[in-house]
C-alpha positions in Angstrom: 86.3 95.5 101.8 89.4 97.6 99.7 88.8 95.6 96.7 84.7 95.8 96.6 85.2 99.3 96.3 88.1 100.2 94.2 88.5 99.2 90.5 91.2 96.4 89.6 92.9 98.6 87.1 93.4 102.0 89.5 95.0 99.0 91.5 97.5 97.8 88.5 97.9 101.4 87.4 99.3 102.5 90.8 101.5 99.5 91.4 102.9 100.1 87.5 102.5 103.3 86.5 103.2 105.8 90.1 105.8 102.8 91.5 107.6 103.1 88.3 107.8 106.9 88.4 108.9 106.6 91.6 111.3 104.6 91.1 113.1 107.1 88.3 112.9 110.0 90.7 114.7 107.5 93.7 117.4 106.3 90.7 118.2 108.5 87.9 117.2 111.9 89.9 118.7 111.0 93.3 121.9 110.8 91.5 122.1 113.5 89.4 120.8 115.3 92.5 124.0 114.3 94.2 126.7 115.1 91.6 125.1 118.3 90.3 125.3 119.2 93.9 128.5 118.6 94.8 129.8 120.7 91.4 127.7 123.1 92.0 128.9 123.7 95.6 132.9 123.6 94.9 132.9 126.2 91.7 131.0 128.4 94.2 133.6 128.0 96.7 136.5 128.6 93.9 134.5 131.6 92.5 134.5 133.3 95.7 138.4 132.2 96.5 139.0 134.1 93.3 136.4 137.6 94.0 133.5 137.5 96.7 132.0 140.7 94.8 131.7 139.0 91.3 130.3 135.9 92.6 127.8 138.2 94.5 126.6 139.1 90.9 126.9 135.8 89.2 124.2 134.7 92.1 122.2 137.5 92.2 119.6 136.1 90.3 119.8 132.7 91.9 117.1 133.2 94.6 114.5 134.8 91.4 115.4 130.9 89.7 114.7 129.1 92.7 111.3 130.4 92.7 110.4 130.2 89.1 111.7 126.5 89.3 109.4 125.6 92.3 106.6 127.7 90.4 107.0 125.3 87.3 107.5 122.2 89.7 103.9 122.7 91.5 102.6 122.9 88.1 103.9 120.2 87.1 103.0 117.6 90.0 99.4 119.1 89.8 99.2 118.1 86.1 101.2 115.1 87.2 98.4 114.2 89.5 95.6 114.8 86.6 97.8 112.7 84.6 98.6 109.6 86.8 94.4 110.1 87.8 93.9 109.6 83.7 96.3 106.9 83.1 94.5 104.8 86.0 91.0 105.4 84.7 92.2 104.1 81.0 94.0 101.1 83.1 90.5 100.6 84.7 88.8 100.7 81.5 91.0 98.3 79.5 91.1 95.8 82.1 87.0 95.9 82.6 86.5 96.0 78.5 89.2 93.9 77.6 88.4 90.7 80.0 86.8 88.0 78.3 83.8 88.6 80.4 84.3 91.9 78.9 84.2 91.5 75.5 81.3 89.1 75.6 79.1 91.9 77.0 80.3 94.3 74.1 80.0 92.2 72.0 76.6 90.5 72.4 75.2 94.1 73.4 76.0 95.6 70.0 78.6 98.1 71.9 82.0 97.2 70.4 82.1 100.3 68.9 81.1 102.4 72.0 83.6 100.7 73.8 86.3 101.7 71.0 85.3 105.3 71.0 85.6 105.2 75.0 89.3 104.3 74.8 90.1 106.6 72.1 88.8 109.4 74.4 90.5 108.2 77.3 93.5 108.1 75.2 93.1 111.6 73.6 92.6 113.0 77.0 95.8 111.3 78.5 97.8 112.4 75.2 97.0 116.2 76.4 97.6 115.7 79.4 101.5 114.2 78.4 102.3 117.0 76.4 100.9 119.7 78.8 103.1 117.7 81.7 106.1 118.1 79.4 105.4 121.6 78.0 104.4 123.8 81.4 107.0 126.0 81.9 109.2 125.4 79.7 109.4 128.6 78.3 110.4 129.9 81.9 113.1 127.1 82.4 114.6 128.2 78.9 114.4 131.8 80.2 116.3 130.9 82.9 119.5 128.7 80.9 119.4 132.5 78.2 120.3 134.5 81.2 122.7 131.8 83.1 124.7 131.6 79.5 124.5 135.4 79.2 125.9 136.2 82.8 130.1 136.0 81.0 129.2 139.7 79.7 127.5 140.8 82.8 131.2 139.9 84.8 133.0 141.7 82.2 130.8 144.1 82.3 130.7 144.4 86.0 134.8 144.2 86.3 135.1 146.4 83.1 132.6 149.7 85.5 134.5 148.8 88.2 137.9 149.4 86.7 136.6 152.5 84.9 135.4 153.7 88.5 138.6 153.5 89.6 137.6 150.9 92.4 139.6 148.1 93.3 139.5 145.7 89.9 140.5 142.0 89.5 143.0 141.3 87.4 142.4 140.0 83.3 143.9 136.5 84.5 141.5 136.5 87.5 138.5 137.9 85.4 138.9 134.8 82.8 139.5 132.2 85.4 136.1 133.3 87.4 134.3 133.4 83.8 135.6 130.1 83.3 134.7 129.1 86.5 131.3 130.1 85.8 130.8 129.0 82.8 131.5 125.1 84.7 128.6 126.1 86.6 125.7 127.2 84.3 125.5 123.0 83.2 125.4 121.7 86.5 123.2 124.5 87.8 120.6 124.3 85.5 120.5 120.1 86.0 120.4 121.1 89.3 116.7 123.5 89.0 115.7 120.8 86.8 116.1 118.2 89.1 114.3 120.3 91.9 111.3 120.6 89.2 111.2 116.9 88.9 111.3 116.1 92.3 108.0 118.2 92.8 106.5 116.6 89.8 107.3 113.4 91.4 105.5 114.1 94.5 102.3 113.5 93.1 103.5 110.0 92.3 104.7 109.2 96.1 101.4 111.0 97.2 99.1 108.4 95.1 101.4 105.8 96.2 101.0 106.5 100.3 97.3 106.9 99.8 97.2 103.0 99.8 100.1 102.4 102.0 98.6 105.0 104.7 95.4 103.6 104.6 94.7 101.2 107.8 94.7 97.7 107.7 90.9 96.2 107.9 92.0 92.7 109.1 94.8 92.1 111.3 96.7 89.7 113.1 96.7 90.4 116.5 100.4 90.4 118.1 99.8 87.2 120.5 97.5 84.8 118.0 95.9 81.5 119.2 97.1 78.7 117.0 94.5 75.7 116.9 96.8 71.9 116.1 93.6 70.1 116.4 90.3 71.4 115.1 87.3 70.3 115.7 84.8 72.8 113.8 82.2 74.2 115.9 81.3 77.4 114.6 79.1 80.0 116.7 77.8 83.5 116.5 76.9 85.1 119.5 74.9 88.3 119.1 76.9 88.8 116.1 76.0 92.5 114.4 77.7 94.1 111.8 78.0 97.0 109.3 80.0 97.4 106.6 82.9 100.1 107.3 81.7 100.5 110.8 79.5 103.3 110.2 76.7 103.9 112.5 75.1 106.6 110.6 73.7 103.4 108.7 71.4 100.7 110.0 73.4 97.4 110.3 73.5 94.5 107.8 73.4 92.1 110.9 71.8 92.2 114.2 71.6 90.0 117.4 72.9 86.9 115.1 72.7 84.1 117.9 73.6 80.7 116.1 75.5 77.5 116.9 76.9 75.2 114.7 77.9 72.2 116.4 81.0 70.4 114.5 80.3 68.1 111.7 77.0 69.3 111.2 75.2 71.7 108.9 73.7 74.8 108.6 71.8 76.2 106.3 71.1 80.1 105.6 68.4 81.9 103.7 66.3 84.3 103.5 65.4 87.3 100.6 67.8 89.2 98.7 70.1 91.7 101.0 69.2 89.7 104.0 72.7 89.4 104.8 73.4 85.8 104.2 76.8 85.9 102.4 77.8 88.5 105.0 76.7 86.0 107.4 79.5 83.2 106.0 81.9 85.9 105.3 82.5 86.9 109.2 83.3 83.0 109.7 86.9 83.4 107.5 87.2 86.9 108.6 86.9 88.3 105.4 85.2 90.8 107.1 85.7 91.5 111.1 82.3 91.9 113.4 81.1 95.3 114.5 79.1 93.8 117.9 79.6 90.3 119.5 81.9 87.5 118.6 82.2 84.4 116.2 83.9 82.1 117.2 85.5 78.6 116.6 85.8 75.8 118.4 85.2 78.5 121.3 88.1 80.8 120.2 87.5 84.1 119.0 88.2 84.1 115.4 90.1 87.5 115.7 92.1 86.1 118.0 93.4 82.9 115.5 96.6 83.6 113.7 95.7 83.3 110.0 97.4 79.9 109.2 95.0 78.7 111.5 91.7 80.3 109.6 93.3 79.7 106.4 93.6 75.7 107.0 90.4 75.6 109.2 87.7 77.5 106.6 87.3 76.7 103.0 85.1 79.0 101.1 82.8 77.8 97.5 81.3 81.0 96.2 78.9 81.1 93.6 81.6 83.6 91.7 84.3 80.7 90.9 87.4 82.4 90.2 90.2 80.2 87.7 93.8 81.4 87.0 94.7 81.4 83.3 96.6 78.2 83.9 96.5 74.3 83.7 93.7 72.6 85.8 96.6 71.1 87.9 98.3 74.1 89.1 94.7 75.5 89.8 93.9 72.6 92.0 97.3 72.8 93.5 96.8 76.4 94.5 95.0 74.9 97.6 98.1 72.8 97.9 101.3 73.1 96.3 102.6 69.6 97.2 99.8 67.6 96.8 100.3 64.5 94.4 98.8 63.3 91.2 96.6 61.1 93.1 95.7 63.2 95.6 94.8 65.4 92.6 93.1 62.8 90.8 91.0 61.4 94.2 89.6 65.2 95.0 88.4 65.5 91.1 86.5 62.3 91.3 85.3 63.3 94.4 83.8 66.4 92.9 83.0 63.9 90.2 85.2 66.0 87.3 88.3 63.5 87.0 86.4 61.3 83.9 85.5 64.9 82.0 89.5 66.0 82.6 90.8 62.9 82.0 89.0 62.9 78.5 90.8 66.2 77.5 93.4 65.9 75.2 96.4 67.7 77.7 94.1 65.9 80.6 95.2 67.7 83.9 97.7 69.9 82.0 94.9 71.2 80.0 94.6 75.5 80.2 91.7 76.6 81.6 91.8 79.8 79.7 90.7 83.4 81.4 88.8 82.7 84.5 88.5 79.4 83.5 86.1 80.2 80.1 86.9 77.1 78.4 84.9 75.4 80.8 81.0 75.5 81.3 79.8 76.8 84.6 79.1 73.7 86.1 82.4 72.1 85.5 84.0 75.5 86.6 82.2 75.1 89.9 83.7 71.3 90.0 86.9 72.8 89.4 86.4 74.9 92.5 84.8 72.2 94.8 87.6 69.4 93.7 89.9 72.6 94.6 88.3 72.8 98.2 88.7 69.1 98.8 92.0 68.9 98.1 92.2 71.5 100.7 90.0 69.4 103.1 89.2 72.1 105.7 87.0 71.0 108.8 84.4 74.1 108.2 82.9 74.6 104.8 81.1 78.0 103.6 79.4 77.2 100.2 77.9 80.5 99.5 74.9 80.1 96.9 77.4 77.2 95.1 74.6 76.4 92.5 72.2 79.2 92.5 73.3 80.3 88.6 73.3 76.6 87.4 70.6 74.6 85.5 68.6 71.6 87.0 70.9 68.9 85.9 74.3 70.6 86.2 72.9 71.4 89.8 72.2 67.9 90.2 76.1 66.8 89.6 77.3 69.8 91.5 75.1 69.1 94.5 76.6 65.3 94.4 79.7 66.5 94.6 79.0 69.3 97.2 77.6 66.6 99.3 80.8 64.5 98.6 82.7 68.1 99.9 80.1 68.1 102.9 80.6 64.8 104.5 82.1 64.9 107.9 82.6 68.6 107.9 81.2 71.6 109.7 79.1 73.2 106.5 77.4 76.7 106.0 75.7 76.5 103.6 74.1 80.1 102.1 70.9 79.6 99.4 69.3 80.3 97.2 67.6 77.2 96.0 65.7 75.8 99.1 65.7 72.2 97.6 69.3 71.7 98.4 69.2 72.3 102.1 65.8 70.1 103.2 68.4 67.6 104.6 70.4 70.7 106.9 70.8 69.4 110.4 69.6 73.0 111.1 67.9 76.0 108.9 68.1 79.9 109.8 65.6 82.1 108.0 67.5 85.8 107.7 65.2 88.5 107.2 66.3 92.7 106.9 69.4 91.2 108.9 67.7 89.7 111.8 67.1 85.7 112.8 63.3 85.4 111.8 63.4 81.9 112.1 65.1 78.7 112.9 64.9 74.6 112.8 64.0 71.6 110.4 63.1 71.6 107.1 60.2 69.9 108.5 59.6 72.0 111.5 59.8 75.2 109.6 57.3 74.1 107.3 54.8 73.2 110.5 55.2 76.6 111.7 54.0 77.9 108.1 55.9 81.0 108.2 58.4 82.9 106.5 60.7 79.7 105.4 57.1 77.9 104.6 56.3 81.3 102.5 59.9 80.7 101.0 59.6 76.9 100.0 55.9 77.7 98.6 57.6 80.4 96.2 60.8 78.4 95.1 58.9 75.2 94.5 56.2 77.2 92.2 59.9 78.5 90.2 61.2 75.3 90.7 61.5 74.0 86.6 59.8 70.4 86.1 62.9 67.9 86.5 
């Protein structure tokens, strides 16, 4: 749920950017904090071994510097926090308009340009923000270091009245040891100020920082977890509701979801746009948690599964195939790290892609390029279902696996997803009604509630809302 609302590049930005800052202030800062310190404190203590009164005046103004420093430090971090806010909305941009996906939709919408202008803005603005960050007070902090290096005359001043006065004077060798003495403290005292003005700037960093690490975990393991050896794959919901961030100021995506999936069979959701299918699947792998009721599997809770257990139980083909910029074997291996070449080469036939990769020049070594580009959609989607076999979980979620592919590439994918299917617990989410007639069992999902459920056949018999559903998608349906 984090990730659906907050941009990938805020992410980067903070994790680069503010950890990286932070890290300078912890480093560098910390120990000049220390030795400036320690200097500072031990001339102090000789200055006032040599004349309490004259140290007295040397300090006199210490307490007005203190306060200008934290002045210019809280300006600072505020700009700080304008700054970091900048240089993650410029991260957020580059990463959204400089993705492939990206730069086709510049491109082919004649906005190249636009998209040009909107980085050069977001880098003018960050430029002003930089130089006002490095600029605020420094007049003041300069101010400061003129009347620190002019403080020698005020203490021959001072000793000079006080001699004139006739009052109890220091002597000339004690007068040019304390000047000398203070003169080793203006460096290390002035560090010292601007060290206490970048430890306030650097708050704004660790504030940004703790935003993410104070917010609470969504999904969590509980601390006694069931671990499943054996399983089977029944899935069930049992008056399953749900709303997205728990509110209940707003109605609920799911309600009253009564549904069992017995293992090895199949189960097929659809219904309109926004009925809440893919939420539906979603609950079964915990990618989001229940707000009412239970699912469960093989009659455990599935909040109460340790995660190795859900990760090796439920294997998820989204319509959304994701690819790393990588070779097609180590993205097939990213369900397995130590699966063999054979295993490799028996899940890509199986998703009936091993004769395409096996013409490529590099074959399985071949790079897929970003999010897999150099391959078409349908071969993409291969990619992702040979993934999931080599996986081979008992429960399969295939959420709208073909809905954005063309008849024939369908056709192969389908083959393959049956290949996938076979033997397994499979939820299948659609969007295409002609891939799910054969579903042991069909749900009809309508504003979030079970409007229907049976057959293909059945369904049809009853001539309602599925009936309404097939009539529409068989008039779209293109002529094979």
């Amino acid at each position: 749920a984090f990730f659906t609302r907050t941009r990938t590049g805020e992410v980067q930005s903070r994790i680069a950017n503010d950890i990286g800052g932070m890290q300078a202030t912890v480093t560098s800062t910390a120990t000049s904090l220390v030795s400036n310190f320690t200097s500072v404190v031990a001339t102090i203590i000789a200055m006032i071994a040599l004349d309490w009164r004259l140290t007295v005046v040397s300090l006199l103004l210490l307490p007005v510097f203190v306060w200008i420093s934290r002045r210019v430090g809280n300006e600072r971090r505020k700009i700080t926090t304008q700054r970091q806010k900048q240089m993650a909305g410029m991260a957020a941009t580059v990463t959204e308009s400089l993705s492939v996906s990206g730069i086709l939709l510049g491109r082919t919408m004649g906005r190249a340009d636009s998209l040009t202008n909107s980085f050069s803005g977001e880098s003018e603005r960050l430029v002003d923000l930089e130089v006002r960050s490095s600029m605020a007070g420094r007049w003041r902090m300069s101010v400061i270091g003129i009347v620190m290096s002019a403080m020698p005359a005020v203490i021959y001043w001072t000793a000079g009245m006080t001699l004139q006065l006739g009052g109890p004077g220091a002597s000339l060798g004690t007068i040019v040891a304390f000047v000398s003495l203070q003169q080793g403290l203006f460096r290390p005292a002035v560090s010292l100020l601007s060290t206490g003005v970048q430890i306030q700037t650097s708050l704004a960093l660790f504030q940004r920082i703790f935003e993410y690490l104070d917010l609470p975990v969504d999904i969590t393991e509980r601390p006694d977890p069931v671990h499943l050896d054996q399983i089977k794959g029944e899935v069930r919901f049992e008056d399953v509701e749900f709303r997205y961030d728990g509110d209940d100021t707003v109605a609920p995506v799911l309600t009253g979801i009564d549904v069992t999936v017995p293992a090895g069979s199949s189960l097929a959701v659809v219904g309109p746009t926004g009925a809440g299918k893919s939420t539906l699947g979603y609950l079964v792998p915990r990618l989001y948690d229940v707000t009412g009721g239970r699912v469960t599997l093989d009659g455990v809770d599935v909040r109460d599964l340790d995660f190795d257990t859900l990760a090796r139980a439920v294997g998820v083909v989204s319509q959304e195939t994701y690819l790393f910029h990588s070779s097609i074997a180590d993205n097939l291996r990213f369900a397995k790290p130590d699966a063999t070449d054979e295993e490799l080469y028996a899940a890509a036939r199986a998703a009936q892609i091993h004769d395409h990769i096996a013409a490529l020049p590099d074959g399985y070594d071949t790079v897929v390029g970003e999010r897999g580009h150099r391959f078409s959609g349908g071969e993409k989607q291969r990619l992702a279902i040979a993934r999931t076999i080599l996986r081979d979980p008992p429960v399969l979620i295939l959420d709208e696996a073909t809905s954005a592919l063309d008849t024939r590439t369908e056709h192969a994918v389908q083959q393959a997803i049956d290949a996938l299917s076979a033997n397994r617990t499979t939820l299948t989410i659609a969007h295409r009604l002609s891939t799910i007639r054969s579903a042991d069992q069909i749900v009809v999902l309508d504003s979030g509630r079970l409007a229907e459920r049976g057959t293909h056949q059945e369904l049809l018999e009853r001539r309602g809302r599925y009936a309404e559903l097939v009539r529409r998608d068989t008039r779209l349906e293109p002529t094979r």
